[in-house]
N, C-alpha and C positions, 0 to 999 in steps of 0.2 A: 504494500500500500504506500502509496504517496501522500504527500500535502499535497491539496489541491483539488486532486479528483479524485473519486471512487474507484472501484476495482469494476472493472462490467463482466456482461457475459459477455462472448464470440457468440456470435450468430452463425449459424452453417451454410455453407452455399446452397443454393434450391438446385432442382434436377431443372436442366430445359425441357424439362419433356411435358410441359404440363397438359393435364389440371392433376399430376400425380406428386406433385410434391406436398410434402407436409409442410405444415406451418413451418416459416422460420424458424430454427430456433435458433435463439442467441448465446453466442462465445457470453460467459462473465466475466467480469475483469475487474479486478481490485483495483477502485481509485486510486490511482488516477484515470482511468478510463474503465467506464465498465467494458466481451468479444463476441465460432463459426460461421459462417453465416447459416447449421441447427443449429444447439443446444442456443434455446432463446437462455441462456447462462450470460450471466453477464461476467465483465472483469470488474478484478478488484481496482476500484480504483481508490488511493493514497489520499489523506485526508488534505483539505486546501493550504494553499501555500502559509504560509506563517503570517499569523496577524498582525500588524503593526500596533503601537501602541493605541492602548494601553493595558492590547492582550498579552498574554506570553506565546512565543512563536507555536505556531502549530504543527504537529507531529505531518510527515508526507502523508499522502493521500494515501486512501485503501486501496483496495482491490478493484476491478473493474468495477463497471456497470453492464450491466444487460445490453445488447447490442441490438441494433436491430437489423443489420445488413441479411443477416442471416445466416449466421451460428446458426452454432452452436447455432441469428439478426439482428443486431441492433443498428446499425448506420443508415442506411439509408432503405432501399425499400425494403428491404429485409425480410427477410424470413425470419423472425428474431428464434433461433435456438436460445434464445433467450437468456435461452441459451442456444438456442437452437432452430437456427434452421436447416433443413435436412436437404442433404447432397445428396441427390441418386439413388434416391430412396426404391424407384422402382424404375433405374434405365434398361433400355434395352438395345445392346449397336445394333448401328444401320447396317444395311449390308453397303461394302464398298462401292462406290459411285463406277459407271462404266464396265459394270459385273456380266454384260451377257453374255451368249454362248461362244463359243469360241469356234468360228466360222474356218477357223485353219489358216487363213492369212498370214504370210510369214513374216508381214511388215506388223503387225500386229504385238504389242508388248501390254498385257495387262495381270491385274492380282489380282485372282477371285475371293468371295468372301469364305470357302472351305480352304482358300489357303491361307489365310491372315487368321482363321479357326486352328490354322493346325499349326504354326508358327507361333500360336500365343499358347495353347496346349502344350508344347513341347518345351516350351521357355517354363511354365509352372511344373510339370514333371522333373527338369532338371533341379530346381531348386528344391522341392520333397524330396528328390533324391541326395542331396547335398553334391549334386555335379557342377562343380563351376564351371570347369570347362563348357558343360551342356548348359549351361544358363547363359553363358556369354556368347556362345554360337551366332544367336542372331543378332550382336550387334559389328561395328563394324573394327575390322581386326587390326584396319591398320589405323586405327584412329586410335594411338595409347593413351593419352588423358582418358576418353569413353571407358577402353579398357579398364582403368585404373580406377576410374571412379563407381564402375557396376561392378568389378571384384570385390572393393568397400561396401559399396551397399549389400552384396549378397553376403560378406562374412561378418556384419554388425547384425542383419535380418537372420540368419542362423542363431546368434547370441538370442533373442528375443523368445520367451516362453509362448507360443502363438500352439494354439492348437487349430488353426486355419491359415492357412496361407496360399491365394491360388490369384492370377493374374484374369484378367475378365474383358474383353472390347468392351467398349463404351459410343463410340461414335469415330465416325473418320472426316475426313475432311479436304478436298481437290479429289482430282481424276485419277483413277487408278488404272486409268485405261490409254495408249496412246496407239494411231491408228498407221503411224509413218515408221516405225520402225526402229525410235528413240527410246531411252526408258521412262520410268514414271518415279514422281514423287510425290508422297503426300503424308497427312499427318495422320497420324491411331493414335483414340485416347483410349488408353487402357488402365482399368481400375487394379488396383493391390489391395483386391480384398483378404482382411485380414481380423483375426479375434485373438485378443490377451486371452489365455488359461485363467479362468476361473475370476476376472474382471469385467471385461465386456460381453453385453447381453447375448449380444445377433453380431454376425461379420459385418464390418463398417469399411467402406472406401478410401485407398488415398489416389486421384485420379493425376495419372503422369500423360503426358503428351509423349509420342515417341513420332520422330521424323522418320518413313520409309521410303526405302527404294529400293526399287528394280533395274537393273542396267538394262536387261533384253529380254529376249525371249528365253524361256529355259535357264535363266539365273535367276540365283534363290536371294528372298529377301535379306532386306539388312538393315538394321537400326542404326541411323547416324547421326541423331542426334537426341536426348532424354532431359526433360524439365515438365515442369508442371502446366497440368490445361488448365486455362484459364478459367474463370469462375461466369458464371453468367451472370450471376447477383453478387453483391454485396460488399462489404468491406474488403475484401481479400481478393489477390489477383489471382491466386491459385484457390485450387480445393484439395486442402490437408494434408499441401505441400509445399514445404520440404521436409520431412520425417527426419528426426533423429540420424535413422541410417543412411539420410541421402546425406548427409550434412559432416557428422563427425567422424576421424579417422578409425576411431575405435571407443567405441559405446561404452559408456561402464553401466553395468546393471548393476541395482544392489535391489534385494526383495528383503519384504518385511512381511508379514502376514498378512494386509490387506493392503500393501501398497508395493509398488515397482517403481523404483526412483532410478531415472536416466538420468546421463550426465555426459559432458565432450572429456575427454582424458585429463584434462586442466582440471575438473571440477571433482574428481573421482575420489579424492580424501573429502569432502564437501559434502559432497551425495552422502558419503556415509555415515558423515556426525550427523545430517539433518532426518536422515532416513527415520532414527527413531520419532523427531518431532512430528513429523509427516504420518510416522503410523497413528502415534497418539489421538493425532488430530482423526484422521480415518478410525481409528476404533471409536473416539468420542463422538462423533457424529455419528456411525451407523446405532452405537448406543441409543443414542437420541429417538432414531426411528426408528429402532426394537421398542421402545417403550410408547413412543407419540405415534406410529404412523401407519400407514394401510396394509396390516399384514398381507394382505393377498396379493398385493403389487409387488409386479418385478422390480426390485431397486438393485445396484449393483452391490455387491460386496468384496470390491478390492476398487481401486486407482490408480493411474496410468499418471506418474507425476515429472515431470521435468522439469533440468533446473537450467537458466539460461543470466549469462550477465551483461547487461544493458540492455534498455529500448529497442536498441535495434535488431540483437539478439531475439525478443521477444517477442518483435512484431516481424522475423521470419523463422518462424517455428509452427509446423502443422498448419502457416498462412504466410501471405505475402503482402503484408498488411498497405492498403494503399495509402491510408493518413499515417499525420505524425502519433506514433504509440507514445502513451503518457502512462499508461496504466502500469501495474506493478505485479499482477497476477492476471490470469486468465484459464475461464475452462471453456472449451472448447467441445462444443456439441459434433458427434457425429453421428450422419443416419444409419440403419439398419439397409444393408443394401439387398436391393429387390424387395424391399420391402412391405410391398404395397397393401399386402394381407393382413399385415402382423403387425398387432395392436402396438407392438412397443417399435416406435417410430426413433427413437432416438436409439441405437444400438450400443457406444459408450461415449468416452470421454475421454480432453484430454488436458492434465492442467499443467501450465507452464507459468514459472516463477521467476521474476527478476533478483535475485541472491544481493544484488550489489543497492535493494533499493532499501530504506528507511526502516523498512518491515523487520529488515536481517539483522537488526543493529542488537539485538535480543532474544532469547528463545521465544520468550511471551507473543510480540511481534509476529515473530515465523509463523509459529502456532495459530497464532490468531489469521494471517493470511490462508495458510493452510487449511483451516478449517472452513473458512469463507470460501473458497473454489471447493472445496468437497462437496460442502454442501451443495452448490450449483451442479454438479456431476452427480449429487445420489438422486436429486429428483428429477434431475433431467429428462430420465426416460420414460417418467410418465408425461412426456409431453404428447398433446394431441395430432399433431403435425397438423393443424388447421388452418390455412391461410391467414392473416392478419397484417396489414398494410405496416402497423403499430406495433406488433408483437406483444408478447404478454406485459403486464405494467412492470415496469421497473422496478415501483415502489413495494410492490409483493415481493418480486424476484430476487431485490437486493435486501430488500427489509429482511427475506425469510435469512438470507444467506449470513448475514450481519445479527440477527439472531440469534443463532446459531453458534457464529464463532465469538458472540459475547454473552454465551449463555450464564447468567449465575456471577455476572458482574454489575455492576450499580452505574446509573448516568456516568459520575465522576470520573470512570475509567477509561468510560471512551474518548479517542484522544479528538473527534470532533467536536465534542462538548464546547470547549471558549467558543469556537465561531457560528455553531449552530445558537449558542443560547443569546449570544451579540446581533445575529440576525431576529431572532424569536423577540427578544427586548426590543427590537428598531433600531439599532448602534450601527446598522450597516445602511447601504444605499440602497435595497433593495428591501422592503418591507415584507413581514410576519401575516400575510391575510386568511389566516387559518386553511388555506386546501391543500389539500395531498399534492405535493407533484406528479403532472401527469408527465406522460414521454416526450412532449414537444417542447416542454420547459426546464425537461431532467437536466440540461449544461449548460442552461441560458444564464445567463449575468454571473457565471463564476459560484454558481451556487449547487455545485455538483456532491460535492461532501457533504455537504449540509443535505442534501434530498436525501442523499443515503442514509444520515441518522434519521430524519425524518420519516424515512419508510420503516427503518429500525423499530422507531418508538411505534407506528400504528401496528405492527406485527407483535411487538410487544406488548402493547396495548390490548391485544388480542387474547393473546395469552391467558393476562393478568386474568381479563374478566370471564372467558370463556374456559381456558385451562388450554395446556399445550395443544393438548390430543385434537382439541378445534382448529385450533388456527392450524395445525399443520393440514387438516384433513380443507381447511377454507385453501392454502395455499395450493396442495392436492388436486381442485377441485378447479381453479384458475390452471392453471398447466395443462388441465384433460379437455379444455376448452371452454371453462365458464368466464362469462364477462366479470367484472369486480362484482358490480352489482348483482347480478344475479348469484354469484357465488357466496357473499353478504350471506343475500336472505334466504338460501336453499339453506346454510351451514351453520350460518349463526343467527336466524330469524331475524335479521334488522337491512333495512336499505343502507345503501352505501350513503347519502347525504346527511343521512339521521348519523351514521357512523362517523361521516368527518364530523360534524359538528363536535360530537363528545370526544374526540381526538385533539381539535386544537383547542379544547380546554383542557387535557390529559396534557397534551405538551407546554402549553403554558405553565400548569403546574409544576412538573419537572424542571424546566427552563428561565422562566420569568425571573 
């Protein structure tokens, strides 16, 4: 978390294929920014920058916010994964463009779609089989950088406890056909669909772009060039790419009991000291919803956590983030792929931690980031994958997450308090008019840490009067698709107006 801003969700990218994509869901991201373009998850984002007199400086912003792009979507149209908006939740590739029968023409050079079938088959064989050599086959030999970097990427991906690992078409892109006697070029996106052992729900996507060609007739393809397809929606130029293994020389995994902490080789005594914090925070939180929350819901029961140092670092990680990252943490919604049956829209998650930011300066800190992106990655999956221009409210999504990882601590503790209660008093330039932030005002006027306590207190608020086990099942209840208000009076018998009213005299009294 930061001064300044929230942690949000990642929002997930949408499939292009619609009307099959599910709701956004939004990346979350520890203020300073709340993230995918699913999991409507927000990031943490870090609390606002330090006050000037005659406050004492303010701690960095949290964790994200809820995104809207579409995560995990929070940015712009988003799918908000609110974490969450859902990537490719149910694609299915095209057949290669210029595929017809093959009239025998000897000027004739094209790739049919059982061969780009059997050329992607073959590439996932070789890697179940731990054949490198058979895994590199189809790219291109004399290009050593390629070489060098798919030999990395398949012996960091062998490192990875995955009980699914298989390569998928997704869509192509130019002519695959040429009718003079030239070769062909053109682009395959092909998914790495892929499942954590005994963390993620359903196999989830990372979609790579791969350049092919064909020299002629009767030569066999070749991959000559590998990065990520572009995103159709959202904050992210990619979808839930660059992974770990496209990235680092060699991965350090370290496992906990419910959590999987990644790291570059630089960070690998790091991962380790934090690795216990990290579980903590994951047993405390699934604690939470063994005791509060929908036993018959799929929720996950492990975590997929990576540690990364700086901004920049963070906003290329599982994304290719198009703004400036301010945020401090982020989960990262990803869909269930082909999923288009299967109730749990959101398959898992992924959280990723700026180490170098304010949060780290303490275990407390860590801990407390920590638990704020879990929390956005255990409820993530019951998201509805529903359309939503807006994605789910911020102020549930971060309110619940912020919750959560201040559970069983008093106002005082939280380090937004000086400037939320400076604003709530009128000390600032931007006035107290008792209403919830909605998502169009969530960043507006520099008051992004402050809506985060403020979702805080109405989710606590909830709590207090209703008792945990409500407000998680009211939060619950927003994620599967209810609007605030209707989810209000299905779960807690009261409209949402009648609720802010007795909120901004709840946060008065705390604040004033």
């Amino acid at each position: 978390m930061t001064s300044g801003q929230p942690y949000r969700q990642h929002q997930q990218p949408q499939p292009w294929q619609q009307p099959q994509f599910p709701a956004p869901a939004q990346n979350v991201r520890y203020p300073q920014q709340a993230p995918y373009p699913p999991q409507q998850q927000a990031p943490y984002a870090p609390p606002q920058q330090p006050f000037q007199q005659p406050f004492p400086p303010q701690p960095p912003p949290r964790r994200r916010r809820t995104g809207l792009w579409i995560t995990v979507g929070v940015l712009a149209v988003v799918v908000t994964v609110g974490v969450g908006a859902v990537v490719g939740v149910t694609l299915a590739g095209r057949p290669a463009q210029g595929n017809a029968q093959d009239d025998g023409d000897p000027n004739t050079v094209k790739v049919t779609q059982e061969e780009l079938k059997q050329a992607v088959e073959a590439h996932s064989k070789a890697f179940a089989a731990g054949d490198l050599k058979g895994y590199l086959r189809i790219f291109d030999q004399k290009n050593s950088r390629l070489i060098k970097e798919q030999s990395r990427t398949f012996q960091n991906l062998r490192k990875m406890p995955l009980d699914t690992a298989d390569f998928a078409i997704l869509d192509q892109q130019g002519l695959a056909q040429n009718n003079f006697g030239k070769g062909v070029t053109f682009s395959l996106d092909v998914a790495f669909v892929h499942r954590f052992a005994g963390i993620d729900l359903r196999p989830v996507p990372e979609w790579y772009r791969w350049t092919v060609t064909k020299a002629g007739r009767g030569a066999p393809l070749v991959v000559t060039k590998v990065g990520g397809a572009p995103s159709p929606l959202g904050d992210s130029r990619t979808v839930f790419y660059p992974a770990p293994w496209d990235l680092w020389p060699d991965v350090s995994v370290t496992k906990t009991r419910h959590t999987i902490v990644l790291a570059a080789p630089s960070q690998a005594a790091e991962a380790r000291k934090l690795a216990a914090t990290a579980e903590e925070a994951a047993a405390g939180d699934l604690d939470f919803w063994a005791e509060n929350g929908d036993k018959t819901a799929e929720v996950p029961t492990g975590f997929v956590v990576a540690l990364v140092r700086g901004k920049s670092q963070l906003g290329h990680l599982f994304r290719t983030a198009k703004g400036k990252v301010t945020e401090s943490g982020i989960s990262i919604g990803m869909p269930t792929f082909r999923g288009s049956g299967d109730q749990v829209k959101i398959g898992g998650s992924r959280v990723v931690v700026d180490t170098t930011s304010q949060f780290f300066e303490d275990t407390a800190g860590a801990k407390e980031i920590f638990r704020h992106e879990i929390a956005h990655s255990l409820v993530a999956t019951l998201d509805s994958g529903d359309f939503d221009l807006l994605g789910q409210e911020h102020w549930i999504v971060e309110g619940f997450a912020e919750y959560v990882a201040h559970r069983g601590q008093g106002v005082e503790a939280d380090r937004r308090t000086p400037e939320t209660r400076a604003y709530v008093q009128g000390r600032l330039a931007q006035k107290f008019q008792g209403r919830i932030p909605d998502n169009l005002s969530w960043d507006l006027d520099g008051l992004t840490s402050v809506n985060y306590q403020l979702g805080h207190l109405a989710i606590q608020m909830i709590a207090e009067k209703y008792g945990e086990a409500k407000m998680v099942g009211f939060v619950a209840a927003h994620y599967r698709g209810k609007k605030a208000d209707a989810a209000f009076r299905e779960v807690l018998g009261v409209g949402e107006q009648e609720f802010e009213r007795k909120w901004a005299q709840y946060v008065r009294g705390k604040l004033a």
